[in-house]
N, C-alpha and C positions, 0 to 999 in steps of 0.2 A: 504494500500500500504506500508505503513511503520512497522508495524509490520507484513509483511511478508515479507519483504528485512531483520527482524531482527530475524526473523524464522529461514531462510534462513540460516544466517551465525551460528547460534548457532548451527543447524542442522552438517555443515559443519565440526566447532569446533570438536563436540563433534565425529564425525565421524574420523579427524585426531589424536584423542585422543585414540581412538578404536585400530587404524590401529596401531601408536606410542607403545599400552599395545601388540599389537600380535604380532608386530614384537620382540621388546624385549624380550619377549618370560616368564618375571615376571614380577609380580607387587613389587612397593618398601614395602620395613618392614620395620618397627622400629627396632631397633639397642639398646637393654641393656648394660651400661657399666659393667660387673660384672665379680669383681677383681677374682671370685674363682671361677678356672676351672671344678673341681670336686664337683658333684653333692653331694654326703653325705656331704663334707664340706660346701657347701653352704645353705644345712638346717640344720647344726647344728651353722653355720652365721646365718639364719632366727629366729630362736629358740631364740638364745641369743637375739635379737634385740627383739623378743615377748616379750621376761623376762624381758626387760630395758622396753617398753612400757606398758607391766602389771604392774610394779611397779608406773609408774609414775601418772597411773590412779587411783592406789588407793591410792596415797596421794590427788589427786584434789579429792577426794570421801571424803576420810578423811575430807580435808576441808570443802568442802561442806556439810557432815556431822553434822561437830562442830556447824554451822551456823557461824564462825566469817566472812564468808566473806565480804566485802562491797565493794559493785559499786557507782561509783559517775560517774554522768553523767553530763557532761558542752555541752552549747551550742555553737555550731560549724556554723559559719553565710559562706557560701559561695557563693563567690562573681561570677558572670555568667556572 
């Protein structure tokens, strides 16, 4: 009885959810803020930001490389 009075209303829900998408007549999008209107400019913005993040992979490469790295690990007690 009670999980079908709980059917029931999801049933409902999801059916004014239905009605709410076709009347509207779209679903919501996500919204990119991106400062550059023009497509070439914006992959040659992409590009550069590749070349800043290529570089900065090959110096954690480099280090990791070298072996100097060192991890220390401390224990961390928390309280619940």
């Amino acid at each position: 009885m009670k999980s079908s009075k709980l059917l029931g209303i999801i049933v409902i829900l999801q059916t004014v959810l239905l009605v709410g998408l076709w009347l509207n007549g779209s679903s919501p999008r996500a919204q990119a803020d991106v400062p550059v209107s023009n497509p070439s400019e914006r992959q040659l913005a992409m590009l550069d930001e590749l070349r800043t993040l290529n570089g900065k992979i090959d110096q954690l490469n480099k280090l990791l490389a070298d072996g100097k790295l060192e991890v220390k690990v401390t224990r961390v007690d928390i309280k619940r």
